[in-house]
C-alpha positions in Angstrom: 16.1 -18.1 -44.5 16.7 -14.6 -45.6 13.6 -11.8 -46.3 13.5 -11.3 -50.0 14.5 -7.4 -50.7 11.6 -5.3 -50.8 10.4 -4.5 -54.3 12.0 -1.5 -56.0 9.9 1.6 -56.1 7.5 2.6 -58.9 9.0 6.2 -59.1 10.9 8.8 -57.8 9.5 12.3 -56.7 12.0 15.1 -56.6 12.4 18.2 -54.4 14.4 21.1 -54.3 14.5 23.9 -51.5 16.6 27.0 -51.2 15.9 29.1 -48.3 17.1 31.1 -45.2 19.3 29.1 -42.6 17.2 30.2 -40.0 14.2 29.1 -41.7 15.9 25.6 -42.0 16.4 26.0 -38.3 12.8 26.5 -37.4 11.8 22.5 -36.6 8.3 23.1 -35.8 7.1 23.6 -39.8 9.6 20.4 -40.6 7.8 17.5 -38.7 3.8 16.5 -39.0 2.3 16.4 -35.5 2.8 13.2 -33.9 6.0 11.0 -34.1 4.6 8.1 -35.7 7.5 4.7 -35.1 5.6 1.7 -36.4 3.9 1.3 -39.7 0.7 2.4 -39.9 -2.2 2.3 -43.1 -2.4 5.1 -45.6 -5.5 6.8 -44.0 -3.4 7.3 -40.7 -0.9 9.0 -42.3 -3.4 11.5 -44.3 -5.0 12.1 -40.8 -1.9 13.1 -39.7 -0.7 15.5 -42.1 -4.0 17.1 -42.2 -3.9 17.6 -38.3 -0.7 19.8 -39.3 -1.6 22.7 -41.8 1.8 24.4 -41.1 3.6 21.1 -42.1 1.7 20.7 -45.0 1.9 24.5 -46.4 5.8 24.5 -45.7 8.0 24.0 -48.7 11.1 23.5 -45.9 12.1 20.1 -46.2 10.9 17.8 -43.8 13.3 16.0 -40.8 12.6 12.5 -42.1 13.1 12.6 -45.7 9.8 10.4 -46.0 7.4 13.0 -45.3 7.7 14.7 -48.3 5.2 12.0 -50.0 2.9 14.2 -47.0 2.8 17.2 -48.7 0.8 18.1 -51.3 1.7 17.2 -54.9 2.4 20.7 -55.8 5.8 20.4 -54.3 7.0 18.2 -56.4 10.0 19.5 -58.6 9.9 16.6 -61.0 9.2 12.8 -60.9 11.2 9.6 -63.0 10.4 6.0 -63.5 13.8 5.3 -64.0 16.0 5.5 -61.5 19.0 6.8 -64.1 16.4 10.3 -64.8 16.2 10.6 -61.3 20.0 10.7 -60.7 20.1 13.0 -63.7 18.1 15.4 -62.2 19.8 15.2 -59.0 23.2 16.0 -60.8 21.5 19.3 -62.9 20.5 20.7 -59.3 23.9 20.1 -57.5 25.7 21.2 -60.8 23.3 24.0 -61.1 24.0 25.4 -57.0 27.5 24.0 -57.0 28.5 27.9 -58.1 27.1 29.3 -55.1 27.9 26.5 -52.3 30.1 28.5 -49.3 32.8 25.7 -48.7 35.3 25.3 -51.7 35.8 21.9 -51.2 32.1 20.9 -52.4 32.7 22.7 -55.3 35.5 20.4 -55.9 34.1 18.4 -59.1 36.0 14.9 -57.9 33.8 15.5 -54.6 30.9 16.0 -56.9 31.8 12.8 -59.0 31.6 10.5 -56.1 28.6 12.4 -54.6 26.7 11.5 -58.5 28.3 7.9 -58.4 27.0 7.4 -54.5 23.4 9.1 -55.7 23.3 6.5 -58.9 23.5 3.6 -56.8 21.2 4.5 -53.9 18.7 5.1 -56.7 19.3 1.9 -58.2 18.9 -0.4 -55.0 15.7 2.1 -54.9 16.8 4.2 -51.9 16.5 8.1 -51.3 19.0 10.7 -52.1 19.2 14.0 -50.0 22.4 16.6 -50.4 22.1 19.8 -48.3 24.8 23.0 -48.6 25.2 25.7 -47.2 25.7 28.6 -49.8 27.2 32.4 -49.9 25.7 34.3 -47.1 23.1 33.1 -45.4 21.1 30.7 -47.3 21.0 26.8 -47.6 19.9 24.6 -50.8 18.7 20.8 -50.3 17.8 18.6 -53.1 16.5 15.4 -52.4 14.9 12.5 -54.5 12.5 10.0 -52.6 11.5 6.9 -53.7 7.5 6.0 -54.2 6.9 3.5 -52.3 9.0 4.2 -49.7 11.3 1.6 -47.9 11.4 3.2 -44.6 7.7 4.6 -44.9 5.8 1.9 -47.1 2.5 2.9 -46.1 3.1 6.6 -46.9 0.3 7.1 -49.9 1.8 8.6 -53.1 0.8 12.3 -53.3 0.3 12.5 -56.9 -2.6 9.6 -56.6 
């Protein structure tokens, strides 16, 4: 007997982040405090991020995509019910930093088509959608859409409740 599939998320919070490599580098502002590998209850998790105040001030996206339901609502770049708006927004940002991104070949727009097609149906099975480039000079842009509730973190509270 199969496990039915877990029930699709009620939203999807979106984040953006353009920054310094070597900021990006920097791990310690990227993970909360303790590596947590088993589900725990919603009240763990706030006891967690609250033991980290550089985790939870840092806009740098986190190591497990996840985390970002941590970090304080403010963070939050936009948010869709539907998982169609969030792939929308997703394309804008890519579209919007594709001008800048260092290697020609992401700026290739049938690289970008499959990248929008792969991103539309992740958010549809109600999965999470992270692209990260590196851009002219020194800097690196990540946009990432993560589904509320989580599959991989289902206990992670929503932060805008």
């Amino acid at each position: 007997m199969t496990a039915p599939p877990p029930p699709m998320p009620a939203h999807w919070h979106c984040y953006r982040w353009t920054g310094e490599r070597r900021t990006l580098d920097d791990e310690s502002a990227r993970r909360p405090p303790h590596m947590v590998v088993r589900d725990i209850s919603a009240q763990e998790w706030k006891q967690i991020a609250a033991a980290s105040p550089a985790f939870m001030a840092s806009d740098v996206p986190p190591l497990e995509v996840p985390h970002w339901l941590l970090r304080p609502a403010r963070m939050i770049k936009a948010t869709f019910e539907a998982p169609d708006k969030a792939a929308a927004w997703y394309r804008d940002q890519v579209s919007e930093l594709s001008p800048s991104f260092a290697a020609d070949h992401d700026k290739d727009p049938s690289r970008q088509a499959e990248w929008f097609a792969a991103a539309d149906g992740r958010l549809r099975w109600g999965g999470d959608v992270v692209g990260g480039w590196y851009l002219r000079g020194t800097r690196f842009a990540s946009v990432q859409v993560v589904a509320c509730a989580n599959r991989i973190r289902p206990t992670i509270p929503c932060p805008t409740r």
